[in-house]
C-alpha positions in Angstrom: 0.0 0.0 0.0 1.5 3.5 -1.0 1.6 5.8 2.0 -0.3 9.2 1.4 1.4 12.4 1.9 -1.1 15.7 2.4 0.2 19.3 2.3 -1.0 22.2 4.6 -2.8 25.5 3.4 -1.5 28.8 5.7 -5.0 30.2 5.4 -3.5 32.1 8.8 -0.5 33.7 6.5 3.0 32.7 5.8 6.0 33.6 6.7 10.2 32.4 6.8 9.5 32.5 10.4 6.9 30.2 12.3 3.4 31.3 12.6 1.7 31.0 15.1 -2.3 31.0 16.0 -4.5 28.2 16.9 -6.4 26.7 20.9 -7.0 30.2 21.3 -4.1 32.3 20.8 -3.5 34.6 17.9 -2.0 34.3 14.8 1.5 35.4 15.5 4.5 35.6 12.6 7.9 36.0 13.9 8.6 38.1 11.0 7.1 39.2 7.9 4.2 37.8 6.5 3.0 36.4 3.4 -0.9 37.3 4.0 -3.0 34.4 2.2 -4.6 35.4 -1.0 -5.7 33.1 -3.1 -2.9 33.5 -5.7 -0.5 32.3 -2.9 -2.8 29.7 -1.8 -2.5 29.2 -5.0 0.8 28.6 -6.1 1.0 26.0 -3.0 -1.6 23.9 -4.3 0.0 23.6 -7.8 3.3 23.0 -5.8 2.0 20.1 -3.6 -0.2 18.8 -6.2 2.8 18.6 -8.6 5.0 17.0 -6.3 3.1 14.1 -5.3 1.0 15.3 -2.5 -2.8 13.9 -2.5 -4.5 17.0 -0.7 -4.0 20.1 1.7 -5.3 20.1 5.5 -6.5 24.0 6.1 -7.4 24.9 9.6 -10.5 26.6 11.3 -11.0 29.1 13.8 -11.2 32.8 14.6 -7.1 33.2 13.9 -7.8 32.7 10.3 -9.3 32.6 7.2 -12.6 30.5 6.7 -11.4 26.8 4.9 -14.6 26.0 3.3 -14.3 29.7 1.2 -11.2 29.8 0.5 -10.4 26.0 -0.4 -13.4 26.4 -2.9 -11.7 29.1 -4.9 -8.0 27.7 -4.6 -9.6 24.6 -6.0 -10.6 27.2 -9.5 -6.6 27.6 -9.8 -5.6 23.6 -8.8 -6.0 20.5 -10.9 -5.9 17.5 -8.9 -5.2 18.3 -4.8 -7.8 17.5 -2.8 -9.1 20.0 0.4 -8.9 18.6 3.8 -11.5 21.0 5.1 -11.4 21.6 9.2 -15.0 22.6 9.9 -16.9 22.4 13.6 -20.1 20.9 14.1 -21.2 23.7 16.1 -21.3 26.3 13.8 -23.5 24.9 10.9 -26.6 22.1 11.0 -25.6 18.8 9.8 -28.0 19.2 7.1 -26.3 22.3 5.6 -23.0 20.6 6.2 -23.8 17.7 4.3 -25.7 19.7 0.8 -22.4 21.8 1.4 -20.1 18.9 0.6 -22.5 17.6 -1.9 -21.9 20.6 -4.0 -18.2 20.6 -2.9 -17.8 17.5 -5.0 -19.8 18.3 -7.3 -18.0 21.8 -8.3 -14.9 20.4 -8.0 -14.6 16.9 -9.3 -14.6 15.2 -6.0 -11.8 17.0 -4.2 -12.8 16.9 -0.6 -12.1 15.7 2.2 -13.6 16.8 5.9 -11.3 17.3 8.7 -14.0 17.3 12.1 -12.7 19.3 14.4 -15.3 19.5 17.9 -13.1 22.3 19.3 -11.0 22.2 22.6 -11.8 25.8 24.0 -14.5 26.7 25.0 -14.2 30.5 25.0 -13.3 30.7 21.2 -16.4 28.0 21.3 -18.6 30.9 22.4 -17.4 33.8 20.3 -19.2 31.3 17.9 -22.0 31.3 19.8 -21.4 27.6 20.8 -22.3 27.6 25.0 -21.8 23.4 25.3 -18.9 22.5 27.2 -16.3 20.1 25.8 -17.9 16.5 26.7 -21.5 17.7 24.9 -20.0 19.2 22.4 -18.4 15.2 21.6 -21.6 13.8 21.8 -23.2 16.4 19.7 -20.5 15.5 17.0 -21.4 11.9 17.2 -25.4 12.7 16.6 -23.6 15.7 13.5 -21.9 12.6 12.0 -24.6 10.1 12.1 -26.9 13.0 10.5 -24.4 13.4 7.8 -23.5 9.6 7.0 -27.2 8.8 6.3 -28.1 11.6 4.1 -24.7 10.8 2.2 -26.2 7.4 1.5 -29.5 8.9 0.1 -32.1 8.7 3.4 -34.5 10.7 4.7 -33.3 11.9 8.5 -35.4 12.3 11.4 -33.0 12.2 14.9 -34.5 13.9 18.0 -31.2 13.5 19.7 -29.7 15.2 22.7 -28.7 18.5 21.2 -29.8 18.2 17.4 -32.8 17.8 15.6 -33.6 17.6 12.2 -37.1 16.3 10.7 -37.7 15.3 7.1 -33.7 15.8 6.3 -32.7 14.7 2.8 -30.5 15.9 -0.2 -31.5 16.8 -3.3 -27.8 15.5 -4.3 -25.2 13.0 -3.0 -22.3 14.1 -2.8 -20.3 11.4 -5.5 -18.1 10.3 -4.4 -18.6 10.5 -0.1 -16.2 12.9 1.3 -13.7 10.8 3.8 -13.7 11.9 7.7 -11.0 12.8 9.2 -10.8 13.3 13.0 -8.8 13.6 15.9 -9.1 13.9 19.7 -6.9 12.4 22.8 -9.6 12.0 25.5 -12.0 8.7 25.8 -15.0 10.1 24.2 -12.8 11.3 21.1 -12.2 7.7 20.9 -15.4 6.8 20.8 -16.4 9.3 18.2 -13.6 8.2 16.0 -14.3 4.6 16.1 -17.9 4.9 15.2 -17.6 7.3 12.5 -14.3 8.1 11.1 -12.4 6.9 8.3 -8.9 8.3 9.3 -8.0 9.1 12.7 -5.1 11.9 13.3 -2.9 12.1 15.7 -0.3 15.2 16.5 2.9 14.4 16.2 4.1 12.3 19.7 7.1 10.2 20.0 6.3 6.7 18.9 5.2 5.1 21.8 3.0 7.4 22.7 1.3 7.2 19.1 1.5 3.4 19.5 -0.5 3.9 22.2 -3.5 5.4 20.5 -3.2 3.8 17.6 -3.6 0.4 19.7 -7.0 2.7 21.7 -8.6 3.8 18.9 -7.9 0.2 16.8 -9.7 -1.4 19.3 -12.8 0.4 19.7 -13.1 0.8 16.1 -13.5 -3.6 16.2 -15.8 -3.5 19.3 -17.8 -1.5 16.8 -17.3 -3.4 13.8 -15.4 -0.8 12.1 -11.7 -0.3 10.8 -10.4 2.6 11.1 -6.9 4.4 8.9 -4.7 6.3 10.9 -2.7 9.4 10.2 -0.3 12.0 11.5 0.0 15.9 11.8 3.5 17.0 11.7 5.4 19.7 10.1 9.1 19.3 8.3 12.7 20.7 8.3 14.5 18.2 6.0 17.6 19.3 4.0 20.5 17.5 1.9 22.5 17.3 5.6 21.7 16.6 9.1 23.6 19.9 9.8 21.7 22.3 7.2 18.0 20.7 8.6 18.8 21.7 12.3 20.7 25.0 11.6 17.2 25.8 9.8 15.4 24.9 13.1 17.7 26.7 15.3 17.5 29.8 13.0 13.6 29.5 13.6 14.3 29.2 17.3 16.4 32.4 17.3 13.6 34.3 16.0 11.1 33.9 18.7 11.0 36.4 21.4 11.0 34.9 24.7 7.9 37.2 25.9 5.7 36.5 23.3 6.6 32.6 23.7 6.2 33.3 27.8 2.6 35.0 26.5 1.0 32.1 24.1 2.9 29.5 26.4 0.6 30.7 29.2 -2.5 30.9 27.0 -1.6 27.3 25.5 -1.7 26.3 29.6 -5.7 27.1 30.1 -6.3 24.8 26.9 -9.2 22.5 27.6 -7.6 20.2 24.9 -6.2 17.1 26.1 -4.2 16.5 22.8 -2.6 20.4 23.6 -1.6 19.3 27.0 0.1 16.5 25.5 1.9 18.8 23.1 2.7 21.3 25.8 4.3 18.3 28.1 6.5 17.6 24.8 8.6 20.2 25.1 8.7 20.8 29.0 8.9 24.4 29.0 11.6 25.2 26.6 14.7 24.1 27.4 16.7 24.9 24.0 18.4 21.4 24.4 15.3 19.3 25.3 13.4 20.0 22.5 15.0 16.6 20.5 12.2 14.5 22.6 12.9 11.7 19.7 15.5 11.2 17.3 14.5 14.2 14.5 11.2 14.7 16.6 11.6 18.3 17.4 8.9 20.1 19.6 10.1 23.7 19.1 7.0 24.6 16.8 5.0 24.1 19.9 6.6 26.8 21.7 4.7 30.0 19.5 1.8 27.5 17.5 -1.2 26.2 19.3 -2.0 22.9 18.2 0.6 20.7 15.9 4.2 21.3 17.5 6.4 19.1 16.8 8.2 18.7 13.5 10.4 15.9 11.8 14.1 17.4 11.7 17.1 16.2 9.5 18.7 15.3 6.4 16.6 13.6 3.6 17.0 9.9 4.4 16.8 10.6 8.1 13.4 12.0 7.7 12.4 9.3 5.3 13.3 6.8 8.1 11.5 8.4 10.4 8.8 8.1 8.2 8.9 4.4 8.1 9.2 4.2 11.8 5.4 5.7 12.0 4.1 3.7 9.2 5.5 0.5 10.9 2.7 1.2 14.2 0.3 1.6 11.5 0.6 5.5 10.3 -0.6 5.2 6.1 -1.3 9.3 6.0 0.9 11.8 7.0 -0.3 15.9 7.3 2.7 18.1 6.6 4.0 21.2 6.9 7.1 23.6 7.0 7.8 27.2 6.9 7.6 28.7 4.4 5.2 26.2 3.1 5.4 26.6 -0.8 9.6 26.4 -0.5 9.2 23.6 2.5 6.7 21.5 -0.2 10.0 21.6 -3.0 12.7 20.2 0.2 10.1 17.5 1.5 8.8 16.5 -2.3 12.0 16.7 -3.9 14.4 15.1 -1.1 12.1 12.6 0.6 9.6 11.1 -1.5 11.9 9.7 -4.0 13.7 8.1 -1.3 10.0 6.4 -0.4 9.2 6.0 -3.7 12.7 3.9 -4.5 11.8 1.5 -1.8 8.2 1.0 -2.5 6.4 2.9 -0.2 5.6 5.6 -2.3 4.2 6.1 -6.2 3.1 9.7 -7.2 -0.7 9.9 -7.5 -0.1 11.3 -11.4 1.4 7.4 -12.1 4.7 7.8 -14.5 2.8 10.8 -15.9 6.1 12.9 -13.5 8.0 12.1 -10.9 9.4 14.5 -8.6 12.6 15.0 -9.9 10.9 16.3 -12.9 8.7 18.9 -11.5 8.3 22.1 -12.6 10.3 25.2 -11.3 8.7 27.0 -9.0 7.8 30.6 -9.9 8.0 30.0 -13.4 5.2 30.9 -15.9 
């Protein structure tokens, strides 16, 4: 089975410096921006989808732009990459939600993919106008997925459930073909959600045992239900030619954060409700510059300024690909990448790591022999 490899839209801006945002804290760039227009979006997409990359995770929230908007009109100026759209239950009724990726497909040619994210705070919750704390807010996205999954298949929908309704529900279209469901949560009742309705479970990027560990949770609910479930993991990338250029990169990045803004989103990161963003913060312990290898080429400076994903894969080219192979052996098949700056970070990953995959069978480019990546295109040409 060939591993899949998705990119990341920075629907929050870009920058050569990290940027941060996300569990409540604001988007923060530790330098100058490259604000997210849709010609930048843009030129990523073409990158990733060039390279050998099946689709692009965007995020959701108040720190930036909204992924179901924007991924609809970077998919106008994209050919093939698929949209791993991060929505929240809470803010639209399942039945929208579903006639929304119903026309998503249809517009596009089948190019999405949902991302379900229930949302770990429950202040940035409200702003929303979403007042259920975390554990309802799980078992309203088990009744939002049920919702969705039957109309998919065609059925009329009536659920008087704990905290939605619907009556009479149906589509006047299916979406063709059925969007795949990503998910991701650390807590018991995220397990339970994910077993009963996900395809793909996501995990942030722990140290293998720890992933091991949920992998081995998750897989076993997911049977007790009669379900299998795929698994995949968020992490971002710093892979060069050399062990010594990838972590001169990192600690260049490291350099540029100022210790009182990380002192500042560090304590906001703290009150997260988020079990998953617990984990991450116990990753990298504070900060200590020389802790932050908490596996070999697991890094967990990212965490320090971002909310959410923190840790990145660090090192040269066939130390990341092993790395790689180390996930996939617990049972990883997707990985959700990312870099800074993400359309240059796309060329290091796509053009140093995946023909490594690709040379011992782990990897084929979606495209077939139509390219490979050491033939694709410049980037920034015409």
């Amino acid at each position: 089975m060939s591993l899949t490899f998705h990119w990341f839209l920075p629907t929050n801006g870009d920058s050569r410096h990290v940027v941060g945002g996300g569990h409540g804290t604001p988007a923060t760039a530790f330098g100058r921006n490259r604000p997210p227009t849709v010609a930048y979006l843009g030129q990523i997409a073409r990158a990733a989808e060039d390279l050998g990359f099946v689709g692009a995770l965007t995020p959701t929230g108040a720190w930036c732009e909204d992924a179901w908007l924007t991924t609809a009109m970077v998919s106008q100026v994209s050919e093939r990459l698929k949209f791993l759209v991060a929505f929240r239950p809470g803010a639209v009724s399942p039945t929208l939600a579903a006639q929304m990726a119903a026309t998503f497909q249809w517009q596009s040619g089948g190019r999405l993919l949902l991302n379900v994210v229930t949302g770990g705070e429950t202040h940035e919750q409200r702003a929303y106008g979403d007042f259920l704390d975390k554990d309802a807010r799980y078992r309203r996205t088990g009744e939002f997925l049920h919702i969705v999954r039957e109309l998919w298949q065609g059925k009329t929908v009536d659920l008087d459930g704990e905290h939605l309704r619907v009556e009479d529900a149906k589509l006047a279209r299916v979406p063709d073909p059925v969007p795949e469901v990503y998910f991701g949560g650390s807590s018991p009742v995220a397990t339970e959600i994910a077993a009963a309705y996900t395809d793909v479970y996501l995990t942030w990027g722990e140290p293998p045992a720890q992933v091991a560990e949920k992998i081995g949770r998750v897989r076993a609910r997911a049977a007790r239900e009669g379900r299998t479930v795929r698994f995949g993991i968020r992490l971002h990338v710093i892979t060069r030619d050399t062990a010594e250029q990838a972590w001169a990169e990192a600690n260049r990045l490291l350099d540029g954060f100022d210790p009182a803004t990380v002192a500042q989103i560090q304590a906001g990161l703290a009150r997260s409700e988020s079990e998953g963003q617990q984990r991450m913060l116990a990753l990298h312990g504070g900060g200590n510059r020389d802790g932050l290898e908490i596996h070999p080429n697991l890094w967990a400076g990212i965490g320090l300024v971002r909310g959410g994903a923190g840790t990145a894969l660090v090192g040269s080219h066939d130390e990341v690909a092993e790395r790689v192979k180390e996930y996939h052996a617990l049972g990883i098949d997707e990985f959700v990448l990312s870099g800074y700056p993400h359309l240059e970070e796309a060329y290091w990953f796509g053009e140093g790591v995946l023909p490594r995959l690709a040379a011992q069978g782990l990897w084929q480019h979606p495209d077939g022999d139509r390219r490979t990546p050491s033939e694709s295109r410049v980037p920034f040409a015409g």
